[in-house]
C-alpha positions as CSV (number, residue, x, y, z in Angstrom):
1,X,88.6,86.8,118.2
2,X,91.2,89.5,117.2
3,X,92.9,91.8,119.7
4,X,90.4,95.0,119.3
5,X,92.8,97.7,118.4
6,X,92.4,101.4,117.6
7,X,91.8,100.8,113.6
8,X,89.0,98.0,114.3
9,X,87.1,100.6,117.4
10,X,87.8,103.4,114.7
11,X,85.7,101.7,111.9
12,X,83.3,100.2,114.4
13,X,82.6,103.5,115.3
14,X,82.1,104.7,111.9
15,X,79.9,102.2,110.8
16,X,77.4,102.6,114.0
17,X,77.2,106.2,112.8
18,X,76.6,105.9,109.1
19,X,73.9,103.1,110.1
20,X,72.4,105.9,112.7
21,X,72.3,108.4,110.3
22,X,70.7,106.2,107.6
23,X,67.8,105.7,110.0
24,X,68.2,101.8,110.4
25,X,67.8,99.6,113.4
26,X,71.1,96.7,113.6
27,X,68.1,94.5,112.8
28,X,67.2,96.1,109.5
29,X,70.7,96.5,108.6
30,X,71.3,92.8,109.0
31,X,68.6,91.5,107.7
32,X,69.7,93.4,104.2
33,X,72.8,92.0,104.3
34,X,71.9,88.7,105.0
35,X,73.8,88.5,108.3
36,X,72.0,89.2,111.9
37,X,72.0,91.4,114.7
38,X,74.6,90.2,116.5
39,X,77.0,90.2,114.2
40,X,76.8,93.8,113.2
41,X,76.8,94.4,116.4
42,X,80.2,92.7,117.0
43,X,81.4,94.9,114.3
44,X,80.1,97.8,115.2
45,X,81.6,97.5,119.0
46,X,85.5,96.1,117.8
47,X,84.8,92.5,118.8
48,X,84.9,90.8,115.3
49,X,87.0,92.2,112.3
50,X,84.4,93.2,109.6
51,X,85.9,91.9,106.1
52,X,86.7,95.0,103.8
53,X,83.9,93.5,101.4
54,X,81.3,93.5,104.0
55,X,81.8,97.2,105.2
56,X,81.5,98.1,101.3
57,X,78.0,96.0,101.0
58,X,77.0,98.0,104.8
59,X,78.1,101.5,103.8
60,X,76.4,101.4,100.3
61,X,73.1,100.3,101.6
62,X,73.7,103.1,104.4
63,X,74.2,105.8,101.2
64,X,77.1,106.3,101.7
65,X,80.0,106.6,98.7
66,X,83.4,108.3,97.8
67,X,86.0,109.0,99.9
68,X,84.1,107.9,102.7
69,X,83.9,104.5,101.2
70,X,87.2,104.4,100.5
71,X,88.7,105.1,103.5
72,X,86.6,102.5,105.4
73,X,87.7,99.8,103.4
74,X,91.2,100.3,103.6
75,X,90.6,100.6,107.6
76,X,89.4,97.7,107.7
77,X,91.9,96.1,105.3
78,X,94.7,97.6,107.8
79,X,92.5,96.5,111.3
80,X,93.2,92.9,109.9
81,X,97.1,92.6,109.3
82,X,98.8,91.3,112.2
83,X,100.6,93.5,115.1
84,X,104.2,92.8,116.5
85,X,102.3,91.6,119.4
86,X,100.3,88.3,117.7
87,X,103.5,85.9,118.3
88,X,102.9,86.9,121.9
89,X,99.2,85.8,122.2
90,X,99.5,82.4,123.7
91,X,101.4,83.9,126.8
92,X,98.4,86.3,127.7
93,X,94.7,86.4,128.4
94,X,92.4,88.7,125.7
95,X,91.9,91.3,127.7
96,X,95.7,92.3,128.3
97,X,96.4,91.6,124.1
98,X,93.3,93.9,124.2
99,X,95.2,96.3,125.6
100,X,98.7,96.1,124.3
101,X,97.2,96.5,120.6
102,X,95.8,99.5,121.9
103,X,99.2,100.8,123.9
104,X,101.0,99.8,120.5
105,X,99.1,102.9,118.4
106,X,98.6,105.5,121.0
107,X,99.8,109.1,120.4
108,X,99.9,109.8,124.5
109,X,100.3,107.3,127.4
110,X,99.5,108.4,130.7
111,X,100.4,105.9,133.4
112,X,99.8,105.7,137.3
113,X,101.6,102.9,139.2
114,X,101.2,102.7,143.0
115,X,102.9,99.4,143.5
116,X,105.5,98.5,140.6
117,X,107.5,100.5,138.5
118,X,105.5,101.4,134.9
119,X,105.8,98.8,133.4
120,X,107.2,100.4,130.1
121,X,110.0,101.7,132.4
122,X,111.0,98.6,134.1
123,X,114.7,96.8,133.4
124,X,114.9,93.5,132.1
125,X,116.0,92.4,135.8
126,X,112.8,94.6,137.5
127,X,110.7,92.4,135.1
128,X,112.4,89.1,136.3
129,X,111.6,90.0,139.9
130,X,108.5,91.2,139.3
131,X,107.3,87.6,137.2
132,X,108.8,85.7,139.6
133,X,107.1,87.4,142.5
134,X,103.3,86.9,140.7
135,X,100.9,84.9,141.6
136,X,101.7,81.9,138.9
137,X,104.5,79.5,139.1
138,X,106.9,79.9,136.1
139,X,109.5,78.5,134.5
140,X,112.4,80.0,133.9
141,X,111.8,80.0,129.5
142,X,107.9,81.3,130.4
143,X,109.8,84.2,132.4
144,X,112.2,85.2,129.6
145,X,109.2,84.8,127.1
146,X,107.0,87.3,129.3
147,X,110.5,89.9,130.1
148,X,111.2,90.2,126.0
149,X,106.9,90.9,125.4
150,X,108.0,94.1,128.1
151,X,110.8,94.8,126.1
152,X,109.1,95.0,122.7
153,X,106.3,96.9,124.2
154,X,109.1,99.4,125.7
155,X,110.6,100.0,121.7
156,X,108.4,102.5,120.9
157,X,109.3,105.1,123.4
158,X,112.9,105.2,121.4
159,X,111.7,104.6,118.2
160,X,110.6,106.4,115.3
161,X,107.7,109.2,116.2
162,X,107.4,107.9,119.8
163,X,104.3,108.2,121.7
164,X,104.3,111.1,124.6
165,X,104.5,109.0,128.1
166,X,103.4,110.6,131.2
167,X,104.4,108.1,134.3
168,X,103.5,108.8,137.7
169,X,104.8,106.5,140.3
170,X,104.0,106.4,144.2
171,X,107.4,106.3,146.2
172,X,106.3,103.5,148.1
173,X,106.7,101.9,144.7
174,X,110.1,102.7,144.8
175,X,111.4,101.8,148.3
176,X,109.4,98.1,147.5
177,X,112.4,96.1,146.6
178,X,112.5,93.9,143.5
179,X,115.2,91.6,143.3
180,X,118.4,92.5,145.0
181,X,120.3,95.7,145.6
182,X,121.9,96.1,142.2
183,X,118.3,95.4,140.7
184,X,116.6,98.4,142.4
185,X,119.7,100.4,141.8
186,X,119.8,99.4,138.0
187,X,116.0,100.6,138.0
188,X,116.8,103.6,139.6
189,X,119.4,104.5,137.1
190,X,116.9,103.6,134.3
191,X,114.5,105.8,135.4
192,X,117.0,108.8,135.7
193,X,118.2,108.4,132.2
194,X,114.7,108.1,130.9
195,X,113.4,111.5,132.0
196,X,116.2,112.9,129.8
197,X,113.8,111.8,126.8
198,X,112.0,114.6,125.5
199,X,108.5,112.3,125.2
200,X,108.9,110.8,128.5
201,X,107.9,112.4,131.7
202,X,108.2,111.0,135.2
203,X,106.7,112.3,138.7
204,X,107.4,110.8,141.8
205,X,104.0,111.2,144.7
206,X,106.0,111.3,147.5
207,X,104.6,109.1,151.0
208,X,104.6,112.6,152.6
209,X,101.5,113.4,150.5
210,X,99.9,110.5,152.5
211,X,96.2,108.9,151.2
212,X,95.4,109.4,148.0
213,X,93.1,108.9,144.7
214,X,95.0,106.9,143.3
215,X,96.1,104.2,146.7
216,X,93.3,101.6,144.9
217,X,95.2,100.6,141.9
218,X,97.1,101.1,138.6
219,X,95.6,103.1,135.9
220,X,96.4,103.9,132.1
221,X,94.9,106.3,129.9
222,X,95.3,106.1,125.9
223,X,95.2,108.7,123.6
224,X,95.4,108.5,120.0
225,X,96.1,111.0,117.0
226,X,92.9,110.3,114.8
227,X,90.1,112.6,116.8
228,X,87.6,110.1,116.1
229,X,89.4,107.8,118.6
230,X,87.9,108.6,121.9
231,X,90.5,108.3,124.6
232,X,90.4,105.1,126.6
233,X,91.4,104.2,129.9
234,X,92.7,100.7,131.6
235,X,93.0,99.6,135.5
236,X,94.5,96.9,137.1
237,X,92.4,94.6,139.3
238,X,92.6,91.3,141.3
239,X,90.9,89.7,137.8
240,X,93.7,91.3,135.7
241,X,93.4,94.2,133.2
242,X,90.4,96.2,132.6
243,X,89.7,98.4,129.4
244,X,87.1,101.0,130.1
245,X,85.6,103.4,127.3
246,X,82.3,104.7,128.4
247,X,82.2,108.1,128.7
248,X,81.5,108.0,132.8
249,X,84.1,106.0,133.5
250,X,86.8,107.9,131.3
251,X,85.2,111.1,133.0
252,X,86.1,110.0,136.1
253,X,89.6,108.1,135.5
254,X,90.8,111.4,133.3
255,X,89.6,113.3,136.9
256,X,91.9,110.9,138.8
257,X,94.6,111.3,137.0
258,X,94.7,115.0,137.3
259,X,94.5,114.6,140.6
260,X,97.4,112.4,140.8
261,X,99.7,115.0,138.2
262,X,98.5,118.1,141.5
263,X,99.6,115.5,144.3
264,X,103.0,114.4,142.5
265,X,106.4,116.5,142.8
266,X,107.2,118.2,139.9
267,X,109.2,116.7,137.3
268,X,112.1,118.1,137.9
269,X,111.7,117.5,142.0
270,X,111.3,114.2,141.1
271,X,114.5,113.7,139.4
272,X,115.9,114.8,142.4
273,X,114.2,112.3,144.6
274,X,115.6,109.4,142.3
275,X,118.9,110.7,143.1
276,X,117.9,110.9,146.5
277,X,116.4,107.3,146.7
278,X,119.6,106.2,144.7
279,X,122.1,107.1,147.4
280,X,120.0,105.6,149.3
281,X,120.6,101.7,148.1
């Protein structure tokens, strides 16, 4: 199955609407198109690619024509080329490709760590630590494999019409050591010289602001430039990544991490605490 990025959910979504607004049942539809209900239904929810062909044959029996058409074809004919990401696939379950084909077209990132440093701010030496410390055994080439994969994903912030990237991290986060001294200090320094980026913002929730919303776990929130991409949201659990998109549990994740932005220092005070936690080492 293909990695269900932002282009697939984007013409999935469309072509549940056109077949609502035609009046026909995923059964009717199917059945004129010589396929079956779960199929479209796979297409409709981003877990099959839909062949450019096939959405031509579904929005012509749904009416529809034009521009309309045209656009959906080439959306799907763009949903099907390959991401950066593909070589990586064999290193990772579905659900975390899931994700990072997601992460790779977002507009805004919003990121709450409570444990770890974001990962799209972590060092190549954070990372090391960090894979060696996990819960699977690895070689030495599977570590290197799994600290580029952070890297690449970390290219976009520098690149060319960079996402916005909100990061909150809990300073317990920060006083967890990751490697040795020079590794946490190396980290430290990163993360200093990344909140001179104009797209990157990071906030510190000091321990002095004590239990939290956000103690249970990580949490991501995507946002992407085409309004008809609803925002999505992702948390970390003892099973590995989750991708949420229903409306409730967005609801409530976009209300947690509001909360988290009210309970963190202020940029700018938490540049200072960097500094601070820097001396520190």
């Amino acid at each position: 199955m293909a990695p269900k990025t932002a282009r697939a959910r984007r013409l999935g979504i469309a072509l549940r609407s056109h077949r609502e607004a035609a009046g026909l049942t995923l059964e009717a539809a199917a059945d004129e198109i010589n396929s079956t209900r779960s199929t479209l239904s796979r297409y409709e929810n981003a877990q099959t690619l839909v062949n450019p062909a096939t959405v031509r044959a579904l929005l012509t029996l749904y009416g529809v024509g034009g521009e309309d058409v045209a656009a959906a074809v080439q959306l799907a004919k763009d949903a099907r080329k390959p991401g950066w990401w593909v070589s990586y696939s064999y290193l990772l379950d579905r659900r975390t490709i899931d994700f990072i084909a997601l992460e790779a077209e977002a507009t805004g990132i919003a990121n709450f760590e409570p444990s770890v440093v974001p990962g799209l701010l972590q060092t190549a030496d954070y990372v090391r630590g960090v894979m060696r410390g996990g819960p699977h055994t690895l070689g030495d080439d599977q570590v290197e494999q799994r600290v580029q994969l952070r890297l690449d994903r970390q290219e976009r912030l520098t690149g060319n019409d960079p996402p916005i990237f909100d990061a909150i991290i809990d300073e317990a986060a920060l006083l967890r050591p990751v490697g040795d001294r020079s590794v946490m200090a190396g980290q430290l320094h990163h993360l200093l010289k990344v909140t001179e980026l104009p797209n990157i913002t990071v906030q510190v929730i000091p321990l002095a602001a004590g239990y939290h919303r956000g103690t249970r776990g990580s949490l991501h929130i995507l946002e992407f430039a085409d309004p008809e991409d609803p925002i999505i949201a992702s948390v970390e659990t003892v099973a590995g990544q989750m991708v949420l998109d229903r409306p409730g549990d967005l609801r409530t994740c976009t209300k947690i991490m509001e909360h988290l932005r009210t309970v963190a220092l202020s940029p700018a005070d938490s540049r200072d605490q960097l500094l601070q936690l820097l001396k520190g080492r």
